[in-house]
Structures are given as C-alpha cells and as structure tokens.
C-alpha positions in Angstrom: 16.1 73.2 53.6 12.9 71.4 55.2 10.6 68.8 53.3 8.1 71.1 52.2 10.6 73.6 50.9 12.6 70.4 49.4 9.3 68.9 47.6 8.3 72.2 46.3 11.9 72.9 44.6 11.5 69.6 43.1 7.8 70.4 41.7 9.1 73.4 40.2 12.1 71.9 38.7 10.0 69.3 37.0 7.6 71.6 36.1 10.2 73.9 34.6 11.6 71.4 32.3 9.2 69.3 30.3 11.9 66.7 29.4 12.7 65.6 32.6 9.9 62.8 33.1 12.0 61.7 29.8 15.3 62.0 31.1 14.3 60.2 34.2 12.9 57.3 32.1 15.7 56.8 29.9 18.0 56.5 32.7 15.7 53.7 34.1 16.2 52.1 30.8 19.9 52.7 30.8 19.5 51.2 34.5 17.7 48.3 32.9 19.6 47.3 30.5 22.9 46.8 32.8 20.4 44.3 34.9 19.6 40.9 34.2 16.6 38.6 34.0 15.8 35.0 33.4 15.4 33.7 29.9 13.2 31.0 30.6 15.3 28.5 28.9 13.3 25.4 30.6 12.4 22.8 28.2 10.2 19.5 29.9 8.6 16.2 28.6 6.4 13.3 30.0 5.0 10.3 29.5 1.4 10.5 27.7 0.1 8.3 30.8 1.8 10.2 33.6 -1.4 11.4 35.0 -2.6 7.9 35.4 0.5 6.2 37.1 -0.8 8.3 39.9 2.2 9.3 41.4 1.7 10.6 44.9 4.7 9.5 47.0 8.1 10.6 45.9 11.9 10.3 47.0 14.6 12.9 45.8 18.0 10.6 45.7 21.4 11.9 46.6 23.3 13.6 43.7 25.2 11.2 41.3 29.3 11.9 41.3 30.1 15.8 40.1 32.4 14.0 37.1 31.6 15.7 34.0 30.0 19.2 35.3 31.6 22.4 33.3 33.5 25.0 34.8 36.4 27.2 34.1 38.9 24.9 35.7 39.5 21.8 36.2 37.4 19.2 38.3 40.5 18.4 40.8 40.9 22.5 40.9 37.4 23.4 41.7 36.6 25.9 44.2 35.0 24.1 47.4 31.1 26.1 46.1 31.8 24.0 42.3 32.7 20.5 44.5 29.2 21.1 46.3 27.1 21.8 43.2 25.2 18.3 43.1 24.7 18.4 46.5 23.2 21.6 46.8 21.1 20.6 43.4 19.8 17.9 45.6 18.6 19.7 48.3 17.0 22.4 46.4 14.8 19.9 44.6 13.9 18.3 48.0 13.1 21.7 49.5 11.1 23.0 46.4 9.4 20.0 46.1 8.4 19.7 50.0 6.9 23.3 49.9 4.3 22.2 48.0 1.3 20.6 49.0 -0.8 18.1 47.2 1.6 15.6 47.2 3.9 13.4 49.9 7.7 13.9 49.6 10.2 11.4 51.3 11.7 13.1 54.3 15.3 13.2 53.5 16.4 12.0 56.5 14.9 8.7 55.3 16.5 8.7 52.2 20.1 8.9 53.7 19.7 6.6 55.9 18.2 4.0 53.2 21.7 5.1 51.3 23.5 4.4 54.5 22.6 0.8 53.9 24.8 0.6 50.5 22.1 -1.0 47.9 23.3 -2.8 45.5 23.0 -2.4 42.1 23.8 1.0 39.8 21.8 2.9 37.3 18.3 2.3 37.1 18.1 -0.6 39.5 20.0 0.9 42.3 17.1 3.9 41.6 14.5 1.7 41.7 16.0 -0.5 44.9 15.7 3.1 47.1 12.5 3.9 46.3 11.0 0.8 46.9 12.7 1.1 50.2 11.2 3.8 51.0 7.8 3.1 49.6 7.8 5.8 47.1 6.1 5.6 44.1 8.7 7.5 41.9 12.4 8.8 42.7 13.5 12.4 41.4 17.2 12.2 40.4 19.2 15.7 39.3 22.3 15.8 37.0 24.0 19.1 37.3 25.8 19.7 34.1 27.4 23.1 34.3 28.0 25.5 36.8 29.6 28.6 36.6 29.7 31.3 39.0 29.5 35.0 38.3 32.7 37.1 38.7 30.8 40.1 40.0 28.1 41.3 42.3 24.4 42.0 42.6 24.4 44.9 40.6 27.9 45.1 38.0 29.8 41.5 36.6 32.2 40.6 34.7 30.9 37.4 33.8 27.3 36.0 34.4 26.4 32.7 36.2 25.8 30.2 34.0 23.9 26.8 35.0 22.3 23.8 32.8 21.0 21.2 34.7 18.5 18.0 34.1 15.7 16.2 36.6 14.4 12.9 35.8 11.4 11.1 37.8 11.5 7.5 37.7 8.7 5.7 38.3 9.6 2.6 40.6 7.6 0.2 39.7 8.5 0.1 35.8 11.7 1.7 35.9 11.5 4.2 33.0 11.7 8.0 33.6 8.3 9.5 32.9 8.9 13.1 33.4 12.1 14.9 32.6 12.9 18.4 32.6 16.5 20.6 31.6 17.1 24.5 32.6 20.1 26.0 30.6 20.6 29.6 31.4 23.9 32.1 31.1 22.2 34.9 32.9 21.8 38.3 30.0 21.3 41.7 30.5 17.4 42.7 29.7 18.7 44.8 26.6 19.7 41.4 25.0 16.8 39.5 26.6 13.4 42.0 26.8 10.7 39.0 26.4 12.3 37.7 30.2 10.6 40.6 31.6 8.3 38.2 33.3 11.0 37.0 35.5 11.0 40.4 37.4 8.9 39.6 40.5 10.9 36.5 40.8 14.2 37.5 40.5 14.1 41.2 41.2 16.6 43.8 38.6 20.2 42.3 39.6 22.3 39.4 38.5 22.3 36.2 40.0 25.0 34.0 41.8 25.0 30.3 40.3 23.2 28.9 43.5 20.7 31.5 42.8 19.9 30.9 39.2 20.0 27.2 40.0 17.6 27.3 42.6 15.2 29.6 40.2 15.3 26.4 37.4 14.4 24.1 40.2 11.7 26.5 41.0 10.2 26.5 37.6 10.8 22.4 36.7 9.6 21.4 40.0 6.3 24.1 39.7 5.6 22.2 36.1 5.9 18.5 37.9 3.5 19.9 40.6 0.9 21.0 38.3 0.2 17.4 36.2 0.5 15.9 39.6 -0.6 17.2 41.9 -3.7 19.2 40.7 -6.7 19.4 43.2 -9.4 17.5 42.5 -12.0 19.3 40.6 -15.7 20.0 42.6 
C-alpha cells in the first residue's frame, strides 16, 4: 500500500466511525495518566529589605557533609549516585545560577581553591570567611535532604524519584540568610496531580530520575532568586 492509498484508508476509517476521535482521546488520557509531572511543591522566603542589600556578586559554596540525607538504605550502603547527591546539588546551583545574566556569579574554580586554603571557623563564620575571600556579596549554600532514585524508566516505574532539598543565601557582610528556598517533590502521575499540568513544556510526559527532578527545583528556586535580584532596571 502507498501513502495516498494509506492516508485515504485512514480518512475513511475515521470517517466511518464517529467515535474514534473519542477513542483516540481517551487513550491519550489513559496515556496521561501513567505519566508524571511536577507538583510545584517550592515554597521560598526573604528578607523585607532584600532588594536593598543590593546583592550583585554571589559565591555558591561546596556542599556541607551528605550526613543526614534520606534514602532507602543506609548512609555507609549508599549507591556511589546517593554519595554524590550534595555534590551534584552544588554544581546545579552554580550552573543555573551562571546562565543567567543580570548578576555576577563566583567562578567555581575560585571558590575551590579559596576552600583549598582550609578557613577556619564552621557554620556561619566559616560562610562568611569564603565569601569575603572572594569578594562576594552573598554565598548560596544547598542542603540536600532526601534523595531517592526511581526504580524504573522514562516511561513505566516502580517507584518515583523523590527529592527535598533547601538553599539559603547569606549575606556576608551581616551574616543572616536573607533568602531561603525548599523543593519537596515525590514525582505523581498527572491523574493524582492535574493542576502540575504547567510543568509540561519543562519536563516533557515521562518520569524523572532524581538528578532530573533535582535539577528542575534548582531551576525553579534559582529563577525566583533571579527575579528580586536581578531585575533590569526600569526605562
């Protein structure tokens, strides 16, 4: 059979049977709801005078030690992917964040080799001790708290990713973190989740790996950050 014969047995088909249109869209809803999209569970804060600290400089540190994140076995068991979590946290904020214009992110290069120098101090002060090293006028710090990968593939799993995270800038001149930001997602099928339709052109119908999902928080957080500030000035 040629094209033309092809298409024309397919016209007359669908013009034979008036429920087929029908048919065809409930399978795409059947399709649909096997497939997952994101829920949009990002929840952020800042301070009231953010916008006048005039932030413009800004250093994303190393991750802190992986002790603490949640997983399905434990920490001393975890696959060599779960070990490299924080790390790969880190380096998603830095490249999100350095894709966006408006602002001046700390090459980091820089920032490992100010690490490389062992400053002293922990917690806030060891924060604020980098960035002034660096001359940056905040430091952007990730905590990965869970991280679950899917059992599964693209299109079928047995269990869904499942990722929680939180970002903090510190401002290094006063210390205190003025903007902070948490994503908390177990990837769900659209039937259980139809208001994440939005998520589509972002994330395409098929379910995510961890790294995936993780990087689509970052995405969203660091996109929220870059709109308070780095907006362009008004003509």
């Amino acid at each position: 059979m040629n094209r033309a014969e092809l298409a024309d047995s397919i016209d007359a088909y669908m013009a034979g049977n008036g429920l087929t249109m029908l048919k065809i869209i409930a399978l795409a809803l059947l399709f649909l709801a096997g497939c997952s999209f994101g829920s949009g569970n990002l929840q952020s804060k800042h301070s009231t005078d953010l916008e006048a600290r005039r932030i413009r400089r800004i250093a994303v540190l190393p991750p802190e030690p992986a002790a603490g994140i949640v997983s399905d076995t434990a920490p001393t068991q975890l696959p060599l992917q779960q070990n490299d979590a924080p790390e790969m946290l880190a380096k998603q904020i830095y490249s999100a964040m350095a894709s966006l214009p408006n602002w001046q992110i700390v090459a980091d290069t820089e920032v490992q080799q100010v690490e490389q120098m062992k400053p002293t101090g922990t917690g806030a002060a060891r924060l604020r001790q980098v960035g002034e090293m660096v001359f940056a006028d905040a430091v952007m710090v990730g905590r990965l708290q869970r991280f679950r990968e899917r059992v599964g593939d693209d299109w079928g799993v047995k269990s869904p990713a499942s990722v929680a995270f939180v970002l903090d800038l510190v401002d290094v001149r006063r210390g205190d973190v003025i903007w902070s930001a948490r994503f908390d997602e177990t990837q769900k099928p659209l039937s259980e989740n139809i208001f994440a339709l939005g998520d589509i052109s972002q994330r395409g119908v098929r379910w995510l790996s961890a790294e995936q999902l993780t990087m689509d928080g970052v995405k969203k957080a660091v996109g929220q950050l870059h709109q308070i500030l780095a907006r362009p000035a008004s003509s």
